[in-house]
C-alpha positions in Angstrom: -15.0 -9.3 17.8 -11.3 -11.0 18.1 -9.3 -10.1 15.6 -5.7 -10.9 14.9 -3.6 -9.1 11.9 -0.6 -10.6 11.2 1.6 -7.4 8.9 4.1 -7.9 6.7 7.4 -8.8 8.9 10.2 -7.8 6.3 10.1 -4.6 8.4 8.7 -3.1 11.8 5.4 -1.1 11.4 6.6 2.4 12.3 6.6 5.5 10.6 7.8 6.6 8.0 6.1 2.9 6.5 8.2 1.1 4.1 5.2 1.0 1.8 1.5 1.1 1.9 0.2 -2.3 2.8 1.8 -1.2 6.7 0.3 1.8 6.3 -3.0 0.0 5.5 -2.5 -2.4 8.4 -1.2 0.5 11.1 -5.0 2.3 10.2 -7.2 -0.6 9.6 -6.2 -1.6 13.6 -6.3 1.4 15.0 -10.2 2.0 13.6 -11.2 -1.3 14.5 -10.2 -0.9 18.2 -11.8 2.5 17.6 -14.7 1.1 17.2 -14.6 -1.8 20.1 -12.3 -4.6 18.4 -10.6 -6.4 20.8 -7.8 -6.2 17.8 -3.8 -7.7 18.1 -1.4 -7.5 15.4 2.0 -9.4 14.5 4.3 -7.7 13.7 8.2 -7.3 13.6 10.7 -6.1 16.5 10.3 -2.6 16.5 6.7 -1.8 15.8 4.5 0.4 17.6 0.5 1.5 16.6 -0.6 3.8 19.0 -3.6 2.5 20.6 -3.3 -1.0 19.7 -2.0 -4.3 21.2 1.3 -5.3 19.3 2.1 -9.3 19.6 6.4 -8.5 18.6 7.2 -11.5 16.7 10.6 -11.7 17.3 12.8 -11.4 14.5 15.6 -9.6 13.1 14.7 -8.1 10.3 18.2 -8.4 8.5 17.5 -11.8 8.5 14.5 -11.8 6.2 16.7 -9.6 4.0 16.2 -11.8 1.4 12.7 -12.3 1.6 11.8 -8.7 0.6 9.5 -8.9 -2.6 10.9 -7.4 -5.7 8.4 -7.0 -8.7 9.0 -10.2 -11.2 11.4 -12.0 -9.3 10.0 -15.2 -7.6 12.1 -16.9 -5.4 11.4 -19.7 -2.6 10.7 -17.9 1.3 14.3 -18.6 3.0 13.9 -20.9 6.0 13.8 -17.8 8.5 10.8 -17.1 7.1 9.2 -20.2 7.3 10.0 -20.3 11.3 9.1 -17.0 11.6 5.5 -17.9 10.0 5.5 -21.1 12.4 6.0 -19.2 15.5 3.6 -16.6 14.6 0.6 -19.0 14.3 1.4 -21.6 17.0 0.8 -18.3 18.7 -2.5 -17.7 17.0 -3.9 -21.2 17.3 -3.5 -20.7 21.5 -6.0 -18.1 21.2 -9.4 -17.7 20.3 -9.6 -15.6 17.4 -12.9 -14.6 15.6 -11.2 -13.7 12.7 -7.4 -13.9 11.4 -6.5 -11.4 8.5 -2.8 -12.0 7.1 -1.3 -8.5 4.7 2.0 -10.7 4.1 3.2 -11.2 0.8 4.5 -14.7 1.7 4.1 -18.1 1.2 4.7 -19.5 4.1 1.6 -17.1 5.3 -0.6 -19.0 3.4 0.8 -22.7 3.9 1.9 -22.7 7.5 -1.9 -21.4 8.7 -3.4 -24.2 6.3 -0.8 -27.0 7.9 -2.2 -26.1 11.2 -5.9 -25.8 9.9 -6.6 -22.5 10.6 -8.5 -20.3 8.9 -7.0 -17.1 7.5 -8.3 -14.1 5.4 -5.7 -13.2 2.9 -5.4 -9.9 1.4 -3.0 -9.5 -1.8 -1.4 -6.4 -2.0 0.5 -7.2 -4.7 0.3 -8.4 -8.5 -0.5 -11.8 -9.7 2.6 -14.3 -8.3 2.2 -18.0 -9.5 3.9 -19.5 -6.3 1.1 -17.2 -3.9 -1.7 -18.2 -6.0 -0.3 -22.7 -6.2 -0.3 -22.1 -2.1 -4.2 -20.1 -1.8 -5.1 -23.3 -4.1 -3.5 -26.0 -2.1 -5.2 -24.0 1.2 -8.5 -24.0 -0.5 -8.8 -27.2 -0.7 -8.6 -27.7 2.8 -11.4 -24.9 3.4 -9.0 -22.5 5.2 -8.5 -19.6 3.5 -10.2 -16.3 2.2 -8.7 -14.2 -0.4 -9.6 -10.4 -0.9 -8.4 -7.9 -3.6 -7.8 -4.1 -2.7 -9.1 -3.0 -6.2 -11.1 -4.4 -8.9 -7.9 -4.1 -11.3 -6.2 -6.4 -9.5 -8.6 -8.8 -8.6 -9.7 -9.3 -12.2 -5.5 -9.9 -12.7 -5.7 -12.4 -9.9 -8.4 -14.8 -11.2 -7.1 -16.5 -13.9 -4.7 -18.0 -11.2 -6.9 -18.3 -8.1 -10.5 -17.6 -7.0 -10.6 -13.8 -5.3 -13.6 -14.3 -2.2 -14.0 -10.3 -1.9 -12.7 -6.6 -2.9 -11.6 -4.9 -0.1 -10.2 -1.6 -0.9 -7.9 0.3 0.7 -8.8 3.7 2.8 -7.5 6.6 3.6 -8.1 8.6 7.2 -10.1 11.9 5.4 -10.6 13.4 9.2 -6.6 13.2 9.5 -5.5 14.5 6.5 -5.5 18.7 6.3 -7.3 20.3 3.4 -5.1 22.6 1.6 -6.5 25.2 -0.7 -3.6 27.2 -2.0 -1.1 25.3 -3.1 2.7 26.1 -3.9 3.3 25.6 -7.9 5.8 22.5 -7.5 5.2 18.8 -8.0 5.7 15.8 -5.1 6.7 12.1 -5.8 6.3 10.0 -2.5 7.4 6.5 -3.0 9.9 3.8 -2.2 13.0 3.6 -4.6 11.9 1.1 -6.6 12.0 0.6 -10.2 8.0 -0.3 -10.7 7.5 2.9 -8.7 8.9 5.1 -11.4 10.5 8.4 -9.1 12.8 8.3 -12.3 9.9 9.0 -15.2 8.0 11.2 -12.3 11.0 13.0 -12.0 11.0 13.5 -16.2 7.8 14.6 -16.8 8.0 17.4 -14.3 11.0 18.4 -15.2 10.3 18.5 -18.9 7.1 20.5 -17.7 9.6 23.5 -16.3 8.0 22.3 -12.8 10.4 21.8 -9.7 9.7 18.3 -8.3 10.2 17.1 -4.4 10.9 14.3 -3.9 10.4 12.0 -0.5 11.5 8.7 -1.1 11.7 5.4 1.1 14.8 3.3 0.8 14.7 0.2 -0.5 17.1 -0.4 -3.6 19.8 0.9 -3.3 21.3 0.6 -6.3 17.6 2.5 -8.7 18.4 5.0 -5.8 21.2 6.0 -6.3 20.9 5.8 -10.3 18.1 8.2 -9.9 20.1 10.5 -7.3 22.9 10.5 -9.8 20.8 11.4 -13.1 19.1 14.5 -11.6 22.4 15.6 -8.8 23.0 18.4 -11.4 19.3 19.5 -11.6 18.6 22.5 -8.5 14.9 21.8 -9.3 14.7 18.3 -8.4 15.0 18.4 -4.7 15.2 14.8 -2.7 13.6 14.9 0.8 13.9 12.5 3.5 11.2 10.0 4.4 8.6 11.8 6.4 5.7 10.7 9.0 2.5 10.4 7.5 0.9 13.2 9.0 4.1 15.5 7.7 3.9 13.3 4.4 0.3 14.7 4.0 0.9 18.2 4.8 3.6 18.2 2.2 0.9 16.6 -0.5 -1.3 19.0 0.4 0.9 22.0 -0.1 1.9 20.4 -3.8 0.4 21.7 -6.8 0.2 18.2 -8.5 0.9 15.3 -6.9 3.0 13.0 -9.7 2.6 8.4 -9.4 3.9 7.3 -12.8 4.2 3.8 -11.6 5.8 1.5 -14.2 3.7 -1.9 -12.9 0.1 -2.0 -12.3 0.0 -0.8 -8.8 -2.4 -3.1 -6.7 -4.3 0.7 -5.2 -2.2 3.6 -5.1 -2.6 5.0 -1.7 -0.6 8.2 -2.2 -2.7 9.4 -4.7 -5.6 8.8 -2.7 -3.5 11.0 0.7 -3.0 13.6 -2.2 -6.8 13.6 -3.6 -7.7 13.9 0.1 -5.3 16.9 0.6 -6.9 18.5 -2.4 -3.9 18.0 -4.5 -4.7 16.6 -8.0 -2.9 13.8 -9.8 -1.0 12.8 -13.1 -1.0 9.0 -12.3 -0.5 6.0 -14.5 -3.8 4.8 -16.5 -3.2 1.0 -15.5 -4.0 -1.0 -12.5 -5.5 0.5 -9.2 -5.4 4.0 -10.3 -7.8 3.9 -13.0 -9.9 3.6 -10.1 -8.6 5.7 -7.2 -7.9 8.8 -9.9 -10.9 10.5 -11.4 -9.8 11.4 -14.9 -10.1 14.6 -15.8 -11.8 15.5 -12.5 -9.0 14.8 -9.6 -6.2 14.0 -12.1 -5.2 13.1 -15.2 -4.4 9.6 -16.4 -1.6 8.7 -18.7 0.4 6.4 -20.0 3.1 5.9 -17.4 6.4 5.1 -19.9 5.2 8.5 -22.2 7.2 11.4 -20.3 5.7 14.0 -23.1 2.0 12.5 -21.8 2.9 13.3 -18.2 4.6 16.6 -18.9 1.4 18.1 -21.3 -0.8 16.6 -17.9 0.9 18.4 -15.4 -0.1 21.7 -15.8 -3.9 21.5 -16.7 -3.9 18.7 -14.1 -2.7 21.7 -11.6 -5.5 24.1 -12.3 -8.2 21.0 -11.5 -10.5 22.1 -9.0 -9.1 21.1 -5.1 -12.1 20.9 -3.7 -13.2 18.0 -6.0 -10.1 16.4 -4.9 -11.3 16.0 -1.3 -15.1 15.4 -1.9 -14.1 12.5 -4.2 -12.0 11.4 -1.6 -14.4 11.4 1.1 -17.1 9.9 -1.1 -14.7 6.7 -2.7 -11.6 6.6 -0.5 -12.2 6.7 2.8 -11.0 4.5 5.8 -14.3 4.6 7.5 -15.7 2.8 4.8 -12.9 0.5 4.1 -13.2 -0.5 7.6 -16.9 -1.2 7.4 -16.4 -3.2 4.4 -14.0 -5.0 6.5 -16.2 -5.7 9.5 -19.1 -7.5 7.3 -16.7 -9.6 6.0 -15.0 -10.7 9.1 -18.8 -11.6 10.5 -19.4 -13.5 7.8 -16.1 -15.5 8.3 -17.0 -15.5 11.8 -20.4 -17.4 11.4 -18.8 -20.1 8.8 
């Protein structure tokens, strides 16, 4: 099969990702060439997947600045955006494409492939937005669109506003990701610095827990950054990393005794805590959105209510004692890519064949 994945362009796909839907994207090509996809993704100046064809849409990211999604805020895609949309599927529509998968978190994505009547698979990997859903309806209507939901959570938020096609959930490479049995006794929050994220309340709970925390965060506002920087700069046990490569990223879960994803919005997955579950680190998460369904409560973490830092801090420490290797089998049972990717593939034939 011919499949083009257009990724989210605010930023190249390299490692470290800026967040997880690149992450999602940089695995979901590489298994489907894996397994005999002739596979091409769009994506900005400066990506590279190894083992996959990369179609550079030429763009400076500065320029779509602007455009980088911030939780609540709706604002109209700037007109570098729209051109950069344009030129991406006047490429598309001179190939011949089985199936066209767009993971932006734009507009334009949607309306420029339904001006040009072609027909695109959406995935949302983010909360409900009122000017994403206006343009899936205004596509629908013209018969070009699919639109798929990486958890239940978030597709049952989605359909009061728009009609959700599919579920596809997110995966996570098992095979890649080391098994660690004997952790250290700190904490780990992996995340971008971004208020919905909540590094700040992660940061809280483990510290009101007597817990040293490590912290590897992504920039991305600069101004929660260094608020959160500057609250804990006197505190030796709160220890900020740089970003790391996923494969370092997942050795460092895996040597964490709890793995911490207070998230202060109702995250769309959680992929982290699905890396840390796969490492055979357990997790104190927040009991809304994705994670009530990527965290096992009671079994491979502990669920809590994300804004109550006592909650988090009581978790922590029976979370810690949780059995590891229930981490990993409920990984390899619920989370992994291999599936994810299958899941994938029977949907794209049956795009395909329509």
């Amino acid at each position: 099969m011919r499949i083009a994945l257009i990724a989210p362009l605010v930023s190249p796909i390299r490692e470290p990702n800026l967040g997880g839907a690149q992450a999602v994207v940089s695995d979901l090509a590489g298994e489907l060439t894996r397994r005999g996809h002739d596979v091409v993704v769009y994506a900005a100046r400066g990506s590279a997947i190894d083992g996959v064809a990369i179609a550079i849409v030429d763009v400076d990211s500065d320029a779509l600045a602007g455009d980088v999604v911030r939780p609540g805020a709706e604002r109209a895609a700037s007109a570098a955006m729209v051109a950069t949309y344009q030129a991406v599927y006047d490429d598309v529509a001179g190939r011949r494409y089985d199936t066209v998968h767009n993971h932006g978190f734009d507009a334009p994505a949607i309306t420029v492939a339904s001006a040009r009547a072609i027909r695109v698979l959406h995935t949302l990997h983010l909360p409900p937005s009122p000017v994403l859903a206006a343009a899936l309806d205004e596509a629908r209507r013209s018969g070009t669109v699919w639109c798929a939901a990486v958890s239940q959570a978030q597709a049952a938020a989605w359909r009061p506003l728009t009609t959700i096609d599919a579920v596809l959930r997110n995966g996570v490479p098992i095979e890649d990701i080391p098994f660690a049995p004997q952790p250290r006794t700190s904490a780990i929050i992996a995340a971008r610095f971004s208020a919905e994220k909540g590094i700040d309340e992660g940061i809280a709970a483990a510290r009101a827990a007597a817990i040293s925390v490590d912290v590897y965060g992504t920039p991305y506002d600069a101004g929660y950054e260094w608020g959160v920087r500057d609250r804990w700069r006197d505190d030796a046990q709160v220890r900020f990393r740089p970003p790391l490569v996923r494969a370092a990223l997942w050795k460092a879960l895996g040597e964490a005794a709890v793995a911490v994803c207070l998230s202060q919005w109702d995250e769309p997955f959680g992929m982290v805590a699905a890396e840390a579950q796969a490492a055979g680190t357990p997790v104190v998460a927040s009991a809304r959105g994705g994670l009530l369904e990527v965290v096992r409560d009671g079994v491979t973490g502990h669920l809590v209510d994300p804004q109550d830092t006592r909650a988090g801090a009581e978790a922590i420490g029976p979370v810690s004692r949780l059995d590891r290797r229930a981490c990993r089998r409920h990984a390899e049972a619920s989370l992994s890519l291999a599936a994810a990717v299958s899941a994938h593939e029977e949907l794209y034939t049956r795009i395909s064949r329509r």
